[in-house]
N, C-alpha and C positions, 0 to 999 in steps of 0.2 A: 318530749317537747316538740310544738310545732313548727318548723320554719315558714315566716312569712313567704308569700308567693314569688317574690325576688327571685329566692334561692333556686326556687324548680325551674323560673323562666331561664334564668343564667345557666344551668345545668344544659338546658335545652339549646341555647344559642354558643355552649362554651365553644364549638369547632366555626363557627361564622368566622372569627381571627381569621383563620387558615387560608381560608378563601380568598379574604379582603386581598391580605399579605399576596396572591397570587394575578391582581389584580394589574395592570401596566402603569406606567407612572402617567399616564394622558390624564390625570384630572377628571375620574369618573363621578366626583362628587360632585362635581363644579362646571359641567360639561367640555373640562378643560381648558378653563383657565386658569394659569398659574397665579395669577395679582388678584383672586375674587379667592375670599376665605368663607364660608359657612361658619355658621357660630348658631349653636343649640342653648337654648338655660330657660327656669322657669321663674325668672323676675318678669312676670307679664301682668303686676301687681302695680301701680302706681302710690308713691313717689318711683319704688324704686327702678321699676321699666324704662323711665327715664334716665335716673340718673347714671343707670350702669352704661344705658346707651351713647350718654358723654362721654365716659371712660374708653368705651369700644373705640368710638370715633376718633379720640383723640389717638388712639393707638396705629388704627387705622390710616390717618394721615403723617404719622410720626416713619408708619415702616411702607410708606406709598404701595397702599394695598386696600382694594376695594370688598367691603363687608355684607354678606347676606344675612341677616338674625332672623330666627323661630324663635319665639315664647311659647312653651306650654305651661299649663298648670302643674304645680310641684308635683302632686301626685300621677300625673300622664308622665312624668319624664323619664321614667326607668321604663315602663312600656314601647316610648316611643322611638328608644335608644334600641332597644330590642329589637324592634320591627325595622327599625333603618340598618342596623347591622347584618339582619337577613337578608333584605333587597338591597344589600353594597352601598348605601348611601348614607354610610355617616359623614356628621359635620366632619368638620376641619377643625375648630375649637368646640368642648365639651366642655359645658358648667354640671358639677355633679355636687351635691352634697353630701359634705365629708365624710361619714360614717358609710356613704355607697360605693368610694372611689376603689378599697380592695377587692370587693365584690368583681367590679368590672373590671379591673386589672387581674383578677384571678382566669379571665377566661382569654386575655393573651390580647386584648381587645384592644390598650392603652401602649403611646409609646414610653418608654423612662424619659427621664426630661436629658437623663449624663449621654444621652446618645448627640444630644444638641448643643453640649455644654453649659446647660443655662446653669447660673447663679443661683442656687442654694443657701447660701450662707446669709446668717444673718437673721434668718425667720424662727419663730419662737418654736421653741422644740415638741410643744404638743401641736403644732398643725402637720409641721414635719410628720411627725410620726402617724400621723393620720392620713396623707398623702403617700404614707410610706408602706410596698408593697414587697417581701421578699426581698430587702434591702436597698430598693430602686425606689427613687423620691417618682411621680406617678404625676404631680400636679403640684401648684401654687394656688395661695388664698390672698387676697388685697387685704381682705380683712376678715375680721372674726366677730363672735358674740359669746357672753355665758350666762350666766347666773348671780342674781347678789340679793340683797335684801332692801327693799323700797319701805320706807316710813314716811307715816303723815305726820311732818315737822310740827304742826299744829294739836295736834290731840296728842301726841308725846310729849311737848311742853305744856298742855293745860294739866297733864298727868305727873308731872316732873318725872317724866322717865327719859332715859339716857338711850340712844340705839344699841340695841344689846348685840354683843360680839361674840355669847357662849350660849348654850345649850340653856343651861340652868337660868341664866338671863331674859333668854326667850320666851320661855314657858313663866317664868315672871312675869315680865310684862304683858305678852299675849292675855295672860291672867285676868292681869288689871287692867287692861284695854278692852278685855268684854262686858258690854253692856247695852239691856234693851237689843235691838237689831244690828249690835254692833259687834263683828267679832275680832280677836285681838290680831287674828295673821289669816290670811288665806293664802292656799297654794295648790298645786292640780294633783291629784291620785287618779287620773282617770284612767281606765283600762287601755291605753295605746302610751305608743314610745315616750308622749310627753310628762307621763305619768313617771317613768324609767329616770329621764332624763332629768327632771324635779328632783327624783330620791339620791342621783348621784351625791349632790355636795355632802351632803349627811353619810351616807355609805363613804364614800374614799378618805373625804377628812378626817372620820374616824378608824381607817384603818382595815377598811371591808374592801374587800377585792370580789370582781364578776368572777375570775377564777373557782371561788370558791363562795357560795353564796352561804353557806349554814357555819358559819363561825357568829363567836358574840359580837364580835364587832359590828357586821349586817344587823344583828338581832335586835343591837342597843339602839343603831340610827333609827328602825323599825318601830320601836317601842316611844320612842319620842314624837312621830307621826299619831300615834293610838293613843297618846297620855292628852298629846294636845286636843285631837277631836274628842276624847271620853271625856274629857274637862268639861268641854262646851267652848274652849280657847279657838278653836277652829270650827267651820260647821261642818257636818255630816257630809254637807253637799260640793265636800274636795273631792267625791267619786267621781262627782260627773262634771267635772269643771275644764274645762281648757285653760291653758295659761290665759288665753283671751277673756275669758268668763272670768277668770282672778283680776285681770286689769279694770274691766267691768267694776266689781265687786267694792275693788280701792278705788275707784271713782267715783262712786255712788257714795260711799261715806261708812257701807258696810262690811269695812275690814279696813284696822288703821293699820299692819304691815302685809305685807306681800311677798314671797319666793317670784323673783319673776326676772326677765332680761330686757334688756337696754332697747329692744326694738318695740318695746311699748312707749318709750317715751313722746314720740309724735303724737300717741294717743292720748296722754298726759296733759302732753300743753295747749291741748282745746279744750282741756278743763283747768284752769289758771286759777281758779280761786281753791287746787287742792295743792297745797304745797310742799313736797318732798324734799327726798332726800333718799341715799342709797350708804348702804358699809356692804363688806363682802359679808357671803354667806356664814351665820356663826358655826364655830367649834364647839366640838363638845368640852374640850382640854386648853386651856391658855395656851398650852406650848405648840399645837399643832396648827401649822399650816393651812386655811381651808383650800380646797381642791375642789372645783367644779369644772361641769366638761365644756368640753369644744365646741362651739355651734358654729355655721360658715360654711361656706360654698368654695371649693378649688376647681381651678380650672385647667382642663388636659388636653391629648391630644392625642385624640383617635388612629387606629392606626388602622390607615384607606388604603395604603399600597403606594402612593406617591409622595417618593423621601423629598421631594422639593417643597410641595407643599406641607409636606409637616415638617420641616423645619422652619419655614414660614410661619406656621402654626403654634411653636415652640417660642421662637421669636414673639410671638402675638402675648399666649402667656406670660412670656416673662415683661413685656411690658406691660401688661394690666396689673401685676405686682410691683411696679415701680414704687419707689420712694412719694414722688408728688402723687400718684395716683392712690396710696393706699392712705396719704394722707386728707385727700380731696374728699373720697368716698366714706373715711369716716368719719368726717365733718358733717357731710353732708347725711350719713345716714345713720349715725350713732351708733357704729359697729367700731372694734379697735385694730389699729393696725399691727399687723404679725412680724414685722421688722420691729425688734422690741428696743433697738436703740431708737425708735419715732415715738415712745412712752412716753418721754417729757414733755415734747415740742405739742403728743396730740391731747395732754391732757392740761396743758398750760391754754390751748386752744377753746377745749370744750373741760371745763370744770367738774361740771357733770357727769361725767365718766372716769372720774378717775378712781372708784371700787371697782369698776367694771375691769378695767385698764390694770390694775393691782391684779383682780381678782385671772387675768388672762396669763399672767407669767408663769403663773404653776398651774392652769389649764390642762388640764388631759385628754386625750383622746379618746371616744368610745371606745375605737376598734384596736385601741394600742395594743391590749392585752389578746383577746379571743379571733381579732381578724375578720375573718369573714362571717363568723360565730358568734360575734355579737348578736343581732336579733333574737337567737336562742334566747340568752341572758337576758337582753331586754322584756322579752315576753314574759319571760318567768318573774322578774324584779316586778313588773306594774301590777301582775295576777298573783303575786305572794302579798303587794299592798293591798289590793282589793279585797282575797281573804283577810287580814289582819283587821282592817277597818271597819268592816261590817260583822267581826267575830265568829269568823267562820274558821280561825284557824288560829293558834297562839302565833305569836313572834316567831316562838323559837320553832316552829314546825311549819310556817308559812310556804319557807322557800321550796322546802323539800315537798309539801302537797302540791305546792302550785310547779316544777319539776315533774311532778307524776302526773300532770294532767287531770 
């Protein structure tokens, strides 16, 4: 199995720590000022550039501390982290997305948040664990995203069909929801993480663990992806699809459901005359709990050598995870907040989240299980669907050819 480029660069930069830590507390990130914080993330996307920017600020003026922010593009931001931990110049606040946060805390680079005492309690236990690094919480999330099932309310009731909540329901309706240019579900197989990330809810809810990828359980979610496109219930063209190309797709009229998350919806409602609806991701078995993963961004705190300043920086974190703040941000951006006592107050708010908001209590972590060793698994999960789908490999031998390279 190959590791993505991540792993070699972090190999490469794991002794930088060392250095930082050797660093004087004079504030070499900030040419020494203690009241000016750096702040790194790659929300340089509008809405949300803005609105996270509210959130800073208001932080900002609450802990009387003056704020410098970079935006990169999501993909430059482990690069760029990189290259600033070489030349001693990490931020002060780090936004990392959560599946990258043990990576970087594997190379000594993050401080623990219990060094600062911040407030832990109370956040849902799949981000935790996702923020969670050799038993050291690493970071805070305001908020979160996963996965659910989007339906057009309209063409399910011209069909009298009901939003299906199991396996055998889906592939029912999907059935019957195809026709002409219309197919009954689309959702992404594409050869990258998003593809991984799609197959989770199907894999865990039924019982499949990344630990071990060649059990039935994997095989059976597996075989339910290849029954649906063999049908003709799905098109061919979930190889090449991005979740964004599935929101595409349900907006065009050519797919009345969808696998897909909550951060489409803005895209949704400039199309008004399609009208939805969401339930969580279905089960294979009545009895079983669905389980999809973690999406979201936490935010840490680099370790530059000056303990003033990252405790300042600790501070900063834990008030962007505040209560009003985790509630604001996912009003405003259709993401659910990770204090899971704020589940009623933010789904009596926005109505519309509340599968998403269900669907986030029993959330998992990518990296719970493998660590740093997820992207292994992940590369192998999207390139065992790609053989299966294009029949290049049975179910039950997918994971182990695509494993073998």
């Amino acid at each position: 199995m190959k590791k993505r480029q991540l792993t070699t660069l972090l190999a490469i930069a794991a002794i930088t720590p060392l250095a930082l830590t050797a660093c004087s507390g004079g504030g070499a990130q900030t040419g020494g000022d203690p009241d000016t914080l750096t702040i790194l993330d790659y929300y340089n996307n509008e809405p949300d550039k803005t609105l996270i920017q509210a959130a800073l600020d208001t932080c900002a003026e609450e802990l009387d501390v003056t704020i410098e922010r970079e935006t990169v593009p999501g993909k430059d931001l482990i690069q760029k982290v990189l290259q600033r931990s070489s030349s001693k110049t990490l931020p002060d606040v780090l936004m990392l997305d959560n599946p990258d946060l043990q990576e970087i805390a594997a190379t000594g680079g993050l401080a623990p948040l219990s060094d600062y005492d911040v407030d832990t309690s109370g956040f849902a236990d799949g981000i935790l664990e996702a923020a969670t690094y050799e038993d050291e919480v690493y970071g805070l999330a305001p908020t979160v995203n996963t996965l659910g099932l989007f339906y057009n309310e309209t063409l399910l009731a011209e069909a009298g069909i009901e939003p299906p909540t199991t396996w055998d329901e889906l592939k029912t309706a999907a059935a019957a929801l195809t026709t002409g240019d219309q197919y009954g579900l689309a959702f992404s197989a594409i050869a990258t993480y998003e593809g991984s990330w799609q197959f989770l809810p199907f894999m865990w809810t039924n019982g499949g663990d990344e630990t071990d990828l060649n059990t039935p359980e994997v095989a059976e979610a597996l075989q339910l992806w290849v029954d649906l496109v063999d049908s003709g219930s799905a098109s061919k063209s979930v190889l090449n699809w991005s979740q964004a190309d599935v929101k595409d797709q349900f907006v065009a009229g050519n797919a009345a459901m969808m696998i897909n998350g909550p951060w489409q919806i803005p895209g949704l409602a400039e199309t008004p005359d399609v009208k939805w609806g969401t339930v969580q991701v279905p089960v294979n078995d009545e009895s079983q709990t669905p389980i999809a993963p973690l999406g979201g961004e936490v935010w840490t705190v680099p370790v530059t050598g000056d303990d003033e300043k990252q405790a300042k920086a600790a501070s900063f974190v834990e008030c962007i995870s505040s209560d009003d703040n985790q509630l604001e941000l996912a009003t405003e951006r259709y993401t659910v907040p990770t204090k899971t006592e704020l589940a009623g107050e933010y789904v009596e708010a926005v109505p519309t989240m509340e599968a998403f908001t269900e669907q986030v209590a029993n959330a998992r972590s990518r990296t719970g299980q493998l660590g740093e060793e997820w992207p292994e698994a992940a590369t192998v999960i999207y390139t065992a669907i790609q053989l299966a789908l294009t029949g290049q490999a049975s179910v039950e031998d997918a994971f182990e050819q695509a494993a073998a390279g």
